[in-house]
C-alpha positions, 0 to 999 in steps of 0.5 A: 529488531525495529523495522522501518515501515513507510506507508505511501498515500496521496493527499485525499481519498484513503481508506481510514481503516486501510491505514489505520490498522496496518499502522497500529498492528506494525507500532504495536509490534514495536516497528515505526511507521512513516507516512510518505506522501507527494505533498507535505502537509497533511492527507485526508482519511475518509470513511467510504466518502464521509471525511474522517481524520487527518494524518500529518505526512512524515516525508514526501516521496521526492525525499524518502528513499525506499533503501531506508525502509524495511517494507512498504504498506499501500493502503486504499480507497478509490481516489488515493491509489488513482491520483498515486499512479498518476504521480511520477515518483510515488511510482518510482517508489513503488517499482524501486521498492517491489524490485529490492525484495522488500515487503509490499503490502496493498490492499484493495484499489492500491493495486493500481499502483503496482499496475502503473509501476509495470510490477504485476506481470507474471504476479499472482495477487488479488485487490477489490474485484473491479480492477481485476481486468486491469491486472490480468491487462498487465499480466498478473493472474487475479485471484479471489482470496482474502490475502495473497502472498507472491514473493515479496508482494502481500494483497488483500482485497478489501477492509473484511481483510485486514486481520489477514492482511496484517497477519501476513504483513508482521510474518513478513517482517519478523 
């Protein structure tokens, strides 16, 4: 059965291979992925700080409903996850979707987004090393493995972890 998987980025900053990936491993498993952004247009992937391709936008945040997605895939980078907690509804999206069950994947600093949506109190995850304080802040228990699977929540902790990452994103799925 096709899935509907929306991957939520900002506009600049993304990991290209923390989108990339996770993207071809749902459309090669016969899923359909949708780039939700705050803004229309098109958003800027970067190698590490090196600009790298750009990805057209399916739909913005104001216009999508998480109801209408079967998961959620928060890719990285610095700058995409630190401007996405700071917009309003792209943290609507992400609490409303932690909080129908659905599948959330996040890999590296898109933990902040959790953080900012108030979902990773009494969560046990992992992300890149540095926002470990920021999690045990909230409440979470950060933890040092390459994929961690807590209810509904999936987190890895940097691209080295995309095999598994995506392993426990298609199990979620099927």
């Amino acid at each position: 059965m096709t899935k509907r998987i929306a991957f939520l980025t900002a506009a600049e900053g993304i990991e290209a291979v923390e989108l990339t990936e996770p993207w071809d491993a749902v459309t090669g498993a016969g899923h359909t992925a949708e780039l939700i952004s705050p803004e229309s247009g098109e958003v800027q992937l970067y190698n590490h700080l090196d600009k790298a391709e750009t990805r057209p936008v399916d739909k913005t945040v104001a216009d999508a409903d998480p109801s209408d997605y079967d998961a959620l895939v928060l890719p990285g980078g610095v700058a995409n996850p630190d401007a996405l907690r700071t917009d309003e509804g792209a943290v609507a999206f992400v609490k409303a979707f932690v909080d129908s069950g659905k599948p959330v994947a996040s890999i590296c600093h898109a933990a902040w987004a959790l953080v900012e949506a108030g979902v990773v109190e009494g969560r046990r995850l992992t992300s890149w090393p540095s926002l470990q304080t920021d999690i045990r802040n909230a409440g979470g228990d950060w933890v040092d493995e390459e994929v961690v699977e807590d209810g509904n929540l999936i987190t890895s902790r940097n691209p080295d972890d995309i095999p598994a990452f995506t392993k426990a994103l298609l199990s979620a799925l099927s």
